[in-house]
Backbone as a chain_set.jsonl record, in Angstrom:
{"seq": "XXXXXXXXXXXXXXXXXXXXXXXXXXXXXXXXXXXXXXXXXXXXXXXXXXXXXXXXXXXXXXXXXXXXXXXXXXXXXXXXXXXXXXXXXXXXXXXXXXXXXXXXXXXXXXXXXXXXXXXXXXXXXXXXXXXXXXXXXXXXXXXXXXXXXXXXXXXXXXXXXXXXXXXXXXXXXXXXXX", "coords": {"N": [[139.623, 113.386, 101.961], [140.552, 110.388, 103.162], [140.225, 107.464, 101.134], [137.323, 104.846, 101.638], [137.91, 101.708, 102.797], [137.682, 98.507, 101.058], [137.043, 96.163, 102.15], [135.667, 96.727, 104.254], [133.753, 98.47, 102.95], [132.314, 96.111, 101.579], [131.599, 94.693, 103.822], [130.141, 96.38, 105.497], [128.059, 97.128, 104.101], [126.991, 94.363, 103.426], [125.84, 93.839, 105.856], [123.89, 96.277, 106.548], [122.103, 95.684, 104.678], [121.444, 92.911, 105.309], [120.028, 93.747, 108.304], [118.281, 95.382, 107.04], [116.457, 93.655, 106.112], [115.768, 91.821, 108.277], [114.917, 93.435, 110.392], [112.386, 94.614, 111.307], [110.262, 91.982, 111.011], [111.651, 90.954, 113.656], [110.955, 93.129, 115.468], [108.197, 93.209, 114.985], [108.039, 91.054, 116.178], [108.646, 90.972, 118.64], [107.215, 92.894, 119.946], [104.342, 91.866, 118.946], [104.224, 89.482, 119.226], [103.855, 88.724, 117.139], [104.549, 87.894, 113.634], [103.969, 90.008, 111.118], [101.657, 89.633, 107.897], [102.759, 91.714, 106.311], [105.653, 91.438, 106.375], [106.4, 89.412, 105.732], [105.49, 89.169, 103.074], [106.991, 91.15, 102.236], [109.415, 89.694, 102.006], [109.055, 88.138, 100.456], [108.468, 89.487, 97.768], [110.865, 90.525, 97.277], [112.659, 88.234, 97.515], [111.346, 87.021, 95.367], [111.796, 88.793, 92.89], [114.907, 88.86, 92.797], [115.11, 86.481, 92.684], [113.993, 85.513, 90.039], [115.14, 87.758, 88.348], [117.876, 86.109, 88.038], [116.503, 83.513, 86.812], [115.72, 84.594, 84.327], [118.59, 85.494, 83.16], [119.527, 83.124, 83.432], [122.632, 80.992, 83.486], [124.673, 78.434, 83.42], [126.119, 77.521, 86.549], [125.531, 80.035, 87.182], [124.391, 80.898, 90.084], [124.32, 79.331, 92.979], [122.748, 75.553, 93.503], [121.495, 75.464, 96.02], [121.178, 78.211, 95.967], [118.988, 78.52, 94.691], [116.607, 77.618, 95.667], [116.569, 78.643, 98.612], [115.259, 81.466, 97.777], [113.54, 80.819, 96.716], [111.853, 79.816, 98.797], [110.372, 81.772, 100.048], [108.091, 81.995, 98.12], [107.121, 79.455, 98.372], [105.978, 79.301, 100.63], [103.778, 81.249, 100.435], [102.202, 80.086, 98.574], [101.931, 77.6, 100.101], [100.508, 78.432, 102.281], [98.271, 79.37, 100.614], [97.051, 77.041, 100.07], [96.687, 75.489, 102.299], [95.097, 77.388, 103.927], [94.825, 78.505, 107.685], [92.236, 79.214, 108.396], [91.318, 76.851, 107.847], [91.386, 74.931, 109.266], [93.703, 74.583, 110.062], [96.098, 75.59, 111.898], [98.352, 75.86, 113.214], [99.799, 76.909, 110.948], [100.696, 79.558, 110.931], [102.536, 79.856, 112.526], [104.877, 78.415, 111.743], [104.742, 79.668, 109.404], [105.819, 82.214, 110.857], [108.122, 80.802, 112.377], [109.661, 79.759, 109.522], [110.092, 82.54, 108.478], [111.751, 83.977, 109.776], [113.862, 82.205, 110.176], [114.558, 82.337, 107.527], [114.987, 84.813, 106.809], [117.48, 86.267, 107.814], [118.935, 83.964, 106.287], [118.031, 85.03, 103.642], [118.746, 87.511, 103.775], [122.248, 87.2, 103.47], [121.895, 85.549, 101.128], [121.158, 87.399, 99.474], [123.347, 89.369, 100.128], [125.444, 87.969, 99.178], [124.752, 87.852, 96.217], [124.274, 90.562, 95.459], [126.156, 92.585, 96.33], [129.193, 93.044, 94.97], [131.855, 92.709, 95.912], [131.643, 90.65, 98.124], [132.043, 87.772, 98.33], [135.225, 87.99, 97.887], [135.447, 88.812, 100.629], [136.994, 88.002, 103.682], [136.726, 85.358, 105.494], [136.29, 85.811, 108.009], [135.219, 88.249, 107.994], [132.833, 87.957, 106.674], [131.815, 86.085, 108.439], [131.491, 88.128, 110.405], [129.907, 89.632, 108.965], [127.002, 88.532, 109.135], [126.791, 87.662, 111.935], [126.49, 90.155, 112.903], [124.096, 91.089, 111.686], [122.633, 89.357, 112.711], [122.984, 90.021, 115.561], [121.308, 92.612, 115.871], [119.054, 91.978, 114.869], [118.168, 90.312, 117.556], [118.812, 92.317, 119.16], [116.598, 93.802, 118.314], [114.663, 92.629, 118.469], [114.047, 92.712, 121.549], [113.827, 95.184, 121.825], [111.403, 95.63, 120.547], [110.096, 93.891, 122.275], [110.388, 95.473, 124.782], [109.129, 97.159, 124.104], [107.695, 99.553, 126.199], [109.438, 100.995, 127.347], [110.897, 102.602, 125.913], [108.706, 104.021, 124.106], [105.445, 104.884, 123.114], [101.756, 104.192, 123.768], [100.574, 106.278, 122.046], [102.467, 106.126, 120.197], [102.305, 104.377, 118.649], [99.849, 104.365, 117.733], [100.143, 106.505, 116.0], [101.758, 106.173, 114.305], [100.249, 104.412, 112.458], [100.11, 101.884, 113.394], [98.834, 98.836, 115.55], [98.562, 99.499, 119.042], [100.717, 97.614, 121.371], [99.941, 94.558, 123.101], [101.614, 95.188, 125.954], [101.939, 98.407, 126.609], [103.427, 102.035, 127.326], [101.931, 104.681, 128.849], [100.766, 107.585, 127.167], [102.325, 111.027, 125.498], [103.166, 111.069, 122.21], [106.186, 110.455, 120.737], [107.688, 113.611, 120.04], [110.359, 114.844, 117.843], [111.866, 118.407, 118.5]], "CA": [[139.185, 112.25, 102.747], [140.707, 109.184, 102.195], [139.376, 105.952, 100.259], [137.345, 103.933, 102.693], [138.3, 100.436, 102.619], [136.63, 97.917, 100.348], [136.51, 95.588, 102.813], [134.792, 97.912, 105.061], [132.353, 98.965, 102.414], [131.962, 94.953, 101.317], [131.368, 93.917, 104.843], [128.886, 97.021, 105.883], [126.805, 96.794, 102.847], [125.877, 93.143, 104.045], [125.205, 94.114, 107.444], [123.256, 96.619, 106.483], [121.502, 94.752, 103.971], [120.553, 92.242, 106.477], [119.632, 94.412, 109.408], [117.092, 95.888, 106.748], [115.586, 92.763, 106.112], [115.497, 91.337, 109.217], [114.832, 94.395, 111.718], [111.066, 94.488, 111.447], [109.71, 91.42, 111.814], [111.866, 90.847, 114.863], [110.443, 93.864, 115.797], [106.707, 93.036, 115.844], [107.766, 89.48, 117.074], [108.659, 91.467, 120.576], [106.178, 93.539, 120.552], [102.995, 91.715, 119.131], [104.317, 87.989, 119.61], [103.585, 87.864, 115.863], [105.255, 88.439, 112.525], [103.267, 90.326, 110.184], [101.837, 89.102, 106.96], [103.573, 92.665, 105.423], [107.05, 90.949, 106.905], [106.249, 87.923, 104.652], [105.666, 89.383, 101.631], [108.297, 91.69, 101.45], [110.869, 88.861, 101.971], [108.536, 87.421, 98.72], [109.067, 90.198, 96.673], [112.541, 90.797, 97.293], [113.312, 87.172, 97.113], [111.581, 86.585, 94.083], [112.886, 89.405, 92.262], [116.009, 88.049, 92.513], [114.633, 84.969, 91.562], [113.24, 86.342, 88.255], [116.502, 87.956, 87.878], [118.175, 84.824, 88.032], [115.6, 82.587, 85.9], [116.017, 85.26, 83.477], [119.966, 85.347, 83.054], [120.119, 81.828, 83.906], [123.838, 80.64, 82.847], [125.552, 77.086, 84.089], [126.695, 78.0, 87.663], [125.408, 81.681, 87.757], [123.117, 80.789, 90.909], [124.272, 77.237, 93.702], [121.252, 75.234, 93.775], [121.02, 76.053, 97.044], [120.735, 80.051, 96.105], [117.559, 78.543, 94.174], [115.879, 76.815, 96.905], [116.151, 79.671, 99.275], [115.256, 82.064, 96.955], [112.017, 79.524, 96.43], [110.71, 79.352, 99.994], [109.181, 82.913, 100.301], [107.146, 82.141, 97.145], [106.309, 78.418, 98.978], [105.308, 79.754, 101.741], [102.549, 81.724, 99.901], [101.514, 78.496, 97.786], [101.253, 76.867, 101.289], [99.162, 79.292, 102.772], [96.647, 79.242, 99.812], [96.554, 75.582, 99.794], [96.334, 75.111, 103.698], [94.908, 78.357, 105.279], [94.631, 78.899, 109.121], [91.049, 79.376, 108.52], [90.194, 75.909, 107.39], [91.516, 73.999, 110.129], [95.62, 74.316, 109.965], [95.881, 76.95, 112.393], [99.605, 76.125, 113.34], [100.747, 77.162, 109.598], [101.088, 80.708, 111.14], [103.259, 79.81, 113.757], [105.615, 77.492, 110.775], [105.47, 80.709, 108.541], [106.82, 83.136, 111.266], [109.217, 80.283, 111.746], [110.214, 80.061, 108.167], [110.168, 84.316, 108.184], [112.808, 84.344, 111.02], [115.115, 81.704, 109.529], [114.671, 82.559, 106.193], [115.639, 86.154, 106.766], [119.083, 85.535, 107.79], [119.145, 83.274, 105.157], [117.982, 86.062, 102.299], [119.773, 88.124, 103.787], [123.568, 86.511, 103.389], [121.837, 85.298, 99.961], [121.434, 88.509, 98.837], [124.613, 89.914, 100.083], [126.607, 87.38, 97.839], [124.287, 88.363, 94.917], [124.503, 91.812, 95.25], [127.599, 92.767, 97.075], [130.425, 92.421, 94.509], [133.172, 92.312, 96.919], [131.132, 89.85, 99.342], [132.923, 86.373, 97.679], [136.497, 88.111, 98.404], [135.685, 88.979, 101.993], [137.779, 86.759, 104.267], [135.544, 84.486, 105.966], [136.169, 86.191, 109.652], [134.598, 89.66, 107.87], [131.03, 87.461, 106.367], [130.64, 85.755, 109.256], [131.155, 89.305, 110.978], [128.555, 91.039, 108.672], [126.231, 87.751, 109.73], [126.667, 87.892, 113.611], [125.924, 91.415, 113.394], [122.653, 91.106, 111.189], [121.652, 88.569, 114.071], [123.202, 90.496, 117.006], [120.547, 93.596, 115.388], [117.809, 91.375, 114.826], [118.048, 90.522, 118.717], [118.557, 93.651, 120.129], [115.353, 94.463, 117.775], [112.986, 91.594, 119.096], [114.387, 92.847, 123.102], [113.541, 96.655, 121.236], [109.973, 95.239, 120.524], [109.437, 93.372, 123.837], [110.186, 96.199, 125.96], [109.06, 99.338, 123.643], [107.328, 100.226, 126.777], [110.261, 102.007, 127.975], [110.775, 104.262, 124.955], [107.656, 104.604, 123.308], [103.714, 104.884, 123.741], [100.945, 103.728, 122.786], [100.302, 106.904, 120.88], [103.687, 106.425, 119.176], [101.865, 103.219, 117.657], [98.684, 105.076, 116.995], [100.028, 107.799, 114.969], [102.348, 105.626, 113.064], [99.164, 103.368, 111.89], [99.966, 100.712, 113.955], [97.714, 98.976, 116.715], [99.067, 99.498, 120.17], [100.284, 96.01, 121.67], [99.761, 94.219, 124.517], [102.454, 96.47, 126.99], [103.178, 99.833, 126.397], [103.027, 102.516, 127.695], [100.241, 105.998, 128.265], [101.445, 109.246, 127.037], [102.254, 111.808, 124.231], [104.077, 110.5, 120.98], [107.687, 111.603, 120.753], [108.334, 114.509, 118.707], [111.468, 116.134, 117.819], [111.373, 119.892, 118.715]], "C": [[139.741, 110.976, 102.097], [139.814, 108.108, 101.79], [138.856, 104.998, 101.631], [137.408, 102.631, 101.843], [137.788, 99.679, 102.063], [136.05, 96.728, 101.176], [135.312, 95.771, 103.168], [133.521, 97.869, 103.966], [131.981, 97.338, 102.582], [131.289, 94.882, 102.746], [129.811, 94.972, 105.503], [127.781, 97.248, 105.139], [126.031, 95.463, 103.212], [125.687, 93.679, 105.073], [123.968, 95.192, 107.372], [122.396, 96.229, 105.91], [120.646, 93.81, 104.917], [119.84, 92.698, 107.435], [118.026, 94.798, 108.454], [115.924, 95.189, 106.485], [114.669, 91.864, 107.467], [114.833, 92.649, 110.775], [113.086, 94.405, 112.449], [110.076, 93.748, 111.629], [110.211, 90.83, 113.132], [111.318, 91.829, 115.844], [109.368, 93.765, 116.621], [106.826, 91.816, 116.366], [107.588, 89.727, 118.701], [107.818, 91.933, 120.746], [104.881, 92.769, 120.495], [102.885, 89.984, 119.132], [103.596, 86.89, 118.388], [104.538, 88.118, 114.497], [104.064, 88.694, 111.567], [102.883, 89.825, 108.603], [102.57, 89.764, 106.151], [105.231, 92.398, 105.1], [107.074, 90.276, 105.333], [106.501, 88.205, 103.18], [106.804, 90.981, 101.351], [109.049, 90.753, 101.389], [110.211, 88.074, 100.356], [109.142, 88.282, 97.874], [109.784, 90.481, 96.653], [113.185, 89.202, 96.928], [113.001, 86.597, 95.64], [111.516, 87.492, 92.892], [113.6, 89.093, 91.69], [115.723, 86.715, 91.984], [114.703, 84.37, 90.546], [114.573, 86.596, 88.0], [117.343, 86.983, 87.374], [117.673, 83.782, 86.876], [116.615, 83.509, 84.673], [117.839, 85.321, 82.788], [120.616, 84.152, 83.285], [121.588, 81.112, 83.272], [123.941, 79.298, 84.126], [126.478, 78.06, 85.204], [126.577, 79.476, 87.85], [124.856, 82.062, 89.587], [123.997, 79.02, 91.638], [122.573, 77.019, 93.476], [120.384, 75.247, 95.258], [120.352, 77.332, 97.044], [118.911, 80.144, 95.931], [116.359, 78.655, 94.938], [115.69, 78.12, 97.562], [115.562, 80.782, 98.847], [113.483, 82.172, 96.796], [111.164, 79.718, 97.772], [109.98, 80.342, 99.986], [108.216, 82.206, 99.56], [106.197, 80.512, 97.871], [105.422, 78.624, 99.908], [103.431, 80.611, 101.603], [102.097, 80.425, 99.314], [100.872, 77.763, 99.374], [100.368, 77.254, 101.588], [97.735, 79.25, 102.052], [95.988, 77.737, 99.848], [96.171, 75.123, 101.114], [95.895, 76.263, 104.952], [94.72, 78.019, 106.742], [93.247, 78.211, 109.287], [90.297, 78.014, 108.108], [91.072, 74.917, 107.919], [93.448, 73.572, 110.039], [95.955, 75.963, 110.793], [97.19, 76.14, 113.408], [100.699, 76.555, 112.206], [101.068, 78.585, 109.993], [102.437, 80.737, 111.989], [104.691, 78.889, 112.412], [105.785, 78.682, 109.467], [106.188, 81.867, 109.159], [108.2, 82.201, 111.354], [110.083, 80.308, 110.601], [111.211, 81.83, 107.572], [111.857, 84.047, 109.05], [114.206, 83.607, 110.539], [115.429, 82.091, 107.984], [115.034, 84.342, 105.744], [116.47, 86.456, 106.513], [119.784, 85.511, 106.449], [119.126, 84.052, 103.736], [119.005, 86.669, 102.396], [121.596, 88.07, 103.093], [123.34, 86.366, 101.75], [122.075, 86.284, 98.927], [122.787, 89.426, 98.831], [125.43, 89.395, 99.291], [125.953, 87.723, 96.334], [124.307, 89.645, 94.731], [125.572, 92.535, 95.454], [128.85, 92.183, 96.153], [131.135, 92.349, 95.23], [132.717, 91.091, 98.233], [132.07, 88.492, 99.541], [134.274, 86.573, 98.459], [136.84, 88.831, 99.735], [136.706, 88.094, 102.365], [136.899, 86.593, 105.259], [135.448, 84.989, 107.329], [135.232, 87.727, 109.365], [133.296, 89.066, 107.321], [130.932, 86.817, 107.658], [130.476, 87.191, 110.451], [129.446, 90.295, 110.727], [127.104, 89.629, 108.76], [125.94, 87.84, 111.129], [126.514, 89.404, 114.103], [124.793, 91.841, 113.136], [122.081, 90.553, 112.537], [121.856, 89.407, 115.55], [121.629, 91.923, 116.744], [119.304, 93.077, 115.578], [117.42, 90.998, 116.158], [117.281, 90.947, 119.516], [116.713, 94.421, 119.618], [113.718, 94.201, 118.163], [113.417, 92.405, 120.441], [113.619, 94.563, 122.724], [111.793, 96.616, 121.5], [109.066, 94.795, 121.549], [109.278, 94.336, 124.725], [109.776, 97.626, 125.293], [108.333, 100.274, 124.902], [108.204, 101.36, 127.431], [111.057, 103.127, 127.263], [109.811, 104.898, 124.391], [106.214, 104.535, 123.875], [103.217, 104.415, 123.292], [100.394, 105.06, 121.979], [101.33, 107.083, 119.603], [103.01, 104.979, 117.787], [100.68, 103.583, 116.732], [99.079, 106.225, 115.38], [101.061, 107.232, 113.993], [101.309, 104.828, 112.111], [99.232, 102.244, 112.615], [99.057, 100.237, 115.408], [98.832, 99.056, 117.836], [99.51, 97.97, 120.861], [99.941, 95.614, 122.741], [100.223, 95.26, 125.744], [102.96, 97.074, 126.289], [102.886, 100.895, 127.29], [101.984, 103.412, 127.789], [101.5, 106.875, 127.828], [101.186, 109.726, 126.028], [102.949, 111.001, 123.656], [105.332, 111.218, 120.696], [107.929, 112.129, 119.435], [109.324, 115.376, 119.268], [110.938, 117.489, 117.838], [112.983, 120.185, 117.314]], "O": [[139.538, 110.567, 100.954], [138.665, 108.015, 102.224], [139.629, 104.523, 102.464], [137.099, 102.469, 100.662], [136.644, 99.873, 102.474], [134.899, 96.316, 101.029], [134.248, 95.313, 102.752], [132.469, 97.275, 104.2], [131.373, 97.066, 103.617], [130.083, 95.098, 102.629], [128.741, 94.478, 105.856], [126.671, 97.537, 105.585], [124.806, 95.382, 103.299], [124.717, 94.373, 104.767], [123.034, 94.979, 108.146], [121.395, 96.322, 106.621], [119.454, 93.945, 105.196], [118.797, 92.062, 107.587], [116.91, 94.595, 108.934], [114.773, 95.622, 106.524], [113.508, 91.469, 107.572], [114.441, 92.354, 111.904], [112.719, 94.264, 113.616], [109.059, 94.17, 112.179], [109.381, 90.217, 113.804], [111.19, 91.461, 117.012], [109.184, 93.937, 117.826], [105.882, 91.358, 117.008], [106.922, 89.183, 119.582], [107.249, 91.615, 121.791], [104.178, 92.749, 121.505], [101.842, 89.332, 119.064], [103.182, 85.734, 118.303], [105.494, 88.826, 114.811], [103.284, 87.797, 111.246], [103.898, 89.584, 107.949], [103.159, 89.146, 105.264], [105.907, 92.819, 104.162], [107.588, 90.587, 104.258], [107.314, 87.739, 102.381], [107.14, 91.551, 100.313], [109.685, 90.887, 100.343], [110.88, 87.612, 99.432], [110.18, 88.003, 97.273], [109.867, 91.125, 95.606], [114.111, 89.072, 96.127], [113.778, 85.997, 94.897], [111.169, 86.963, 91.836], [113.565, 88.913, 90.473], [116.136, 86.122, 90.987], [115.161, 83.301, 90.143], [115.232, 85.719, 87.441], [117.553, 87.022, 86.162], [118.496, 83.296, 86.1], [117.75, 83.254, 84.27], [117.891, 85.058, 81.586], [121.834, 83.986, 83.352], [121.288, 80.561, 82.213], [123.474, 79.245, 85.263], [127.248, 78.978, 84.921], [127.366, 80.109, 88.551], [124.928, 83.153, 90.153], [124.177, 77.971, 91.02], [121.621, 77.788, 93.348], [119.189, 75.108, 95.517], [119.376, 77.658, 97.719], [118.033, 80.88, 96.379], [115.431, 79.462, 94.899], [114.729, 78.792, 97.189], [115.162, 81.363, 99.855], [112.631, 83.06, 96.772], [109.934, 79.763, 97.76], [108.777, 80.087, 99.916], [107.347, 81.692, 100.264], [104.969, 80.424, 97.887], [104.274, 78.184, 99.968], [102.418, 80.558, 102.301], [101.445, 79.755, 100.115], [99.701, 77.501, 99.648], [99.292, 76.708, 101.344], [96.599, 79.152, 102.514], [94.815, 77.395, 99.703], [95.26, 74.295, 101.123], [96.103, 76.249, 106.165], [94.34, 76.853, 106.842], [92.983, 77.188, 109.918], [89.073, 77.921, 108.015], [91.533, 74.064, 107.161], [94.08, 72.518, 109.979], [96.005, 77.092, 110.304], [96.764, 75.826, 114.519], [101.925, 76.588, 112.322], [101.941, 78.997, 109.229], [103.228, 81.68, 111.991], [105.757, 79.266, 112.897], [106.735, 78.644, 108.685], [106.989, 82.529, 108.501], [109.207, 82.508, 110.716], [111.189, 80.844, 110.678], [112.176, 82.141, 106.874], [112.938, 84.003, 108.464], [115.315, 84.139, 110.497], [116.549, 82.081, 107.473], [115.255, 84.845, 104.642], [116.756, 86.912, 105.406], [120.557, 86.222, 105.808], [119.949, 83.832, 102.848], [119.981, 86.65, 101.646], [122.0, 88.924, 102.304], [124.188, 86.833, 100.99], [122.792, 86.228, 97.927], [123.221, 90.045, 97.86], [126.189, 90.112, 98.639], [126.708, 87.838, 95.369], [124.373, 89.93, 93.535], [125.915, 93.23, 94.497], [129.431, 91.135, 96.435], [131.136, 91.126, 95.367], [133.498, 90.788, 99.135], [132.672, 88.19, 100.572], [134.624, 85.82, 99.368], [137.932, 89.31, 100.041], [137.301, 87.44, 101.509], [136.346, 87.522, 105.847], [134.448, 84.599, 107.931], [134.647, 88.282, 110.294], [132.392, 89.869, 107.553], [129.812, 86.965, 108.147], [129.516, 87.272, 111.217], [128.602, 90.945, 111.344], [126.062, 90.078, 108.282], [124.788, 88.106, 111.472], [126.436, 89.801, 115.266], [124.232, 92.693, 113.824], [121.28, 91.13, 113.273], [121.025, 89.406, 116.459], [120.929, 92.011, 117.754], [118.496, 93.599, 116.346], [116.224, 91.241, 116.319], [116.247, 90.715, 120.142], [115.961, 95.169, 120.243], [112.609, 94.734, 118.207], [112.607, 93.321, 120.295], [112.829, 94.992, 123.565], [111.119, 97.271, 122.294], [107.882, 95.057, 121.76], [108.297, 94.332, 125.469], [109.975, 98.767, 125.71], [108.314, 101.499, 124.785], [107.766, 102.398, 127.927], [111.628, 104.122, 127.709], [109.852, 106.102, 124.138], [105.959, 104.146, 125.015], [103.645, 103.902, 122.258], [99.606, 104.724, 121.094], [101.235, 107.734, 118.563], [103.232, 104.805, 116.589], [100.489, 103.31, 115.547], [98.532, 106.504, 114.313], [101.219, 107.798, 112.911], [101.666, 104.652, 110.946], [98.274, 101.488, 112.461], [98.66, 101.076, 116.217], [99.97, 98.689, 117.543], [98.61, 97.131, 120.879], [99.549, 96.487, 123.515], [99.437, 95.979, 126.362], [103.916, 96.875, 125.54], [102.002, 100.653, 128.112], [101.039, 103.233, 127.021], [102.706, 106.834, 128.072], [100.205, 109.367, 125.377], [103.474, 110.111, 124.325], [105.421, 112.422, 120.459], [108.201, 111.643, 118.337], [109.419, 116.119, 120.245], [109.849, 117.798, 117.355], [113.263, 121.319, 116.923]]}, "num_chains": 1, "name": "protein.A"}
């Protein structure tokens, strides 16, 4: 078999990368017209990980000060929340942290692909913004996935995964492979 391409790998490693970050709360955005707090804090602990990583190895120019910042918001986003819950009269901070979730996905995403992805840097700029417009084309198709799960799945497919059923889905059995 021959050598696949490094491009290739470089460029599908971010895409995949992103897709994995981003797939799920676009997900429940279609279906439950929310983003989960579970969304949230994975993009925390993955972002500040790397973070830590970072702090930790800190060298002159290892990290833009941009990488920092983004890097930073998951963990703000929690600080916010404790300092301005929902529950004590800020009850649009949910709606400003799925915001945040949705752009700041993306945003990890790509972040992480240049931090992890050795070959990401010596893409050529038509193959990152490729493995970008395909994270987002995914993330999409994933919210349109979520909006309409009535037409692949059930509401016992939600039940027996743990999840609540949402607004529209459908009746039936739960699909199992034979």
């Amino acid at each position: 078999m021959r050598e696949i391409d490094s491009t290739l790998r470089a460029t599908a490693t971010a895409t995949a990368g992103g897709t994995l970050v981003i797939w799920w709360p676009a997900f429940t955005l279609g279906a439950y017209n929310a983003v989960f707090f579970d969304n949230v804090l994975t993009l925390w602990a993955v972002a500040t990980a790397v973070l830590l990583s970072g702090a930790v190895l800190h060298r002159r120019g290892s990290m833009p000060w941009g990488g920092w910042v983004g890097l930073s918001l998951p963990f703000l986003w929690i600080v916010l929340a404790a300092v301005a819950p929902p529950s004590h009269g800020f009850p649009y901070l949910h709606y400003a942290e799925a915001l945040l979730t949705l752009v700041g996905a993306p945003m990890l995403a790509w972040l992480l692909s240049r931090i992890l992805v050795p070959d990401y840097a010596a893409l050529p700029v038509f193959q990152r913004l490729g493995a970008v417009a395909a994270t987002i084309v995914v993330g999409v198709l994933t919210f349109l996935l979520g909006k309409f799960n009535y037409l692949f799945l059930t509401c016992a497919d939600f039940d027996v995964s743990g999840n609540n059923s949402p607004a529209h889905y459908a009746h039936g059995k739960p699909f199992h492979r034979r």
